[in-house]
C-alpha positions, 0 to 999 in steps of 0.5 A: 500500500502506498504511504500516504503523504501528511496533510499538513506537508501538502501545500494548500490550494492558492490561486495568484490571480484570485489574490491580486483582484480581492486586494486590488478591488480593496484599494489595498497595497501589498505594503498595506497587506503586509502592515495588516499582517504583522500587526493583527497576526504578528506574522512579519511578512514583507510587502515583497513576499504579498507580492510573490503570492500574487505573481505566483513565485512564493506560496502561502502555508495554511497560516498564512492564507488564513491570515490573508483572507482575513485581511483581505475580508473573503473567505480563504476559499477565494483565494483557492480557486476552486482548487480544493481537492482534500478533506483539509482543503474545503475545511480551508477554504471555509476558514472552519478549524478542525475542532470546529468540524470535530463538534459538528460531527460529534467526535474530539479533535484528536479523532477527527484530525486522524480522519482527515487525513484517512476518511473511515467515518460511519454514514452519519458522520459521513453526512454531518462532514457533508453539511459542515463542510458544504460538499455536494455527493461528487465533491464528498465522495472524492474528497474522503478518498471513496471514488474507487470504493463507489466505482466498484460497488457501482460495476457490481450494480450494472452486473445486474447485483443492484439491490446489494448496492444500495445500502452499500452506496448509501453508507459511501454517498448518505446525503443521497436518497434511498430513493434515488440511489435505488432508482439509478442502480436499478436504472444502470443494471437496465441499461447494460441489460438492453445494451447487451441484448441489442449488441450481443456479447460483444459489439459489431466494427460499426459501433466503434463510431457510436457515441462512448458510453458514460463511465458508471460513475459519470451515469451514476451522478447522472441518474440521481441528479447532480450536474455539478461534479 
């Protein structure tokens, strides 16, 4: 298995660009940003380093892009681009603390600390994470590290196994319905079914040039309605 890198080693998520407008439509300098700095987070930062943030040739550690959204009065998110990927990153992006995070899905810090960086959370701490930190099924899944697990269970599904899959996606994905986690395996298992009875086992040459098939998952988030991945 391979060894996981430390969350706190990864560098977090930052966009330049994003940056340099939030300031600029401040009416803020980078000397401004750095005074503001030092004096309300005692972090001695530079006017040369603001800079460097802002044209990409240095970039923020995790303290020093939360003090920089605060001066700047946007959420650290903003200055990420969208770029969150790990579980770390959307807690960021909300400027929420682990020990916030830990209270609303009911665990001590300590715990919750250890599940960021490896997600084994039960369904119900799986949908309290969801809520806390504001990520849609796509979003949640991938960052709790499930993309794999939920590929597979959706591949036993199309194998025409789909009522075993239910429960099993919805301890992955429980801020989706029993309802519609239902309706889309049942709806793919259907799919690969009339697929396989028009094309037989396998397809004819002039099927090459068809439209390719959605990958599961892709028809997965499909089916129960979600357009934004």
């Amino acid at each position: 298995m391979p060894r996981r890198t430390p969350a706190s080693s990864v560098p977090v998520p930052f966009e330049p660009a994003a940056a340099r407008a939030v300031r600029s439509s401040l009416g803020l300098s980078p000397a401004m940003v750095a005074r503001s700095l030092a004096e309300q987070y005692a972090m001695p930062v530079p006017p040369a380093l603001v800079i460097a943030w802002e044209t990409g040739g240095a970039h923020p550690t995790e303290r020093e892009l939360i003090a920089l959204a605060r001066v700047l009065w946007c959420l650290p998110g903003q200055l990420m681009g969208g770029r969150a990927e790990s579980l770390r990153d959307h807690r960021l992006a909300l400027d929420l603390p682990q020990e916030e995070v830990a209270r609303r899905i009911r665990v001590t810090p300590r715990e919750y600390a250890k599940l960021e960086v490896r997600w084994t959370g039960d369904r119900t701490q799986t949908r309290d994470l969801a809520t806390a930190l504001r990520l849609s099924p796509p979003v949640l899944v991938r960052a709790c590290g499930r993309e794999e697990d939920l590929e597979e269970l959706l591949r036993r599904a199309v194998d025409g196994r789909w009522q075993a899959q239910v429960r099993p996606v919805r301890d992955l994905v429980p801020t989706l319905s029993e309802e519609w986690v239902t309706h889309a395996l049942q709806a793919l298992a259907a799919e690969k079914a009339t697929s396989s009875a028009l094309w037989g086992a396998s397809a004819p040459a002039t099927a090459a040039t068809e439209e390719p098939e959605a990958e599961p998952l892709e028809r997965f988030w499909a089916l129960v309605g979600v357009t934004h991945l």
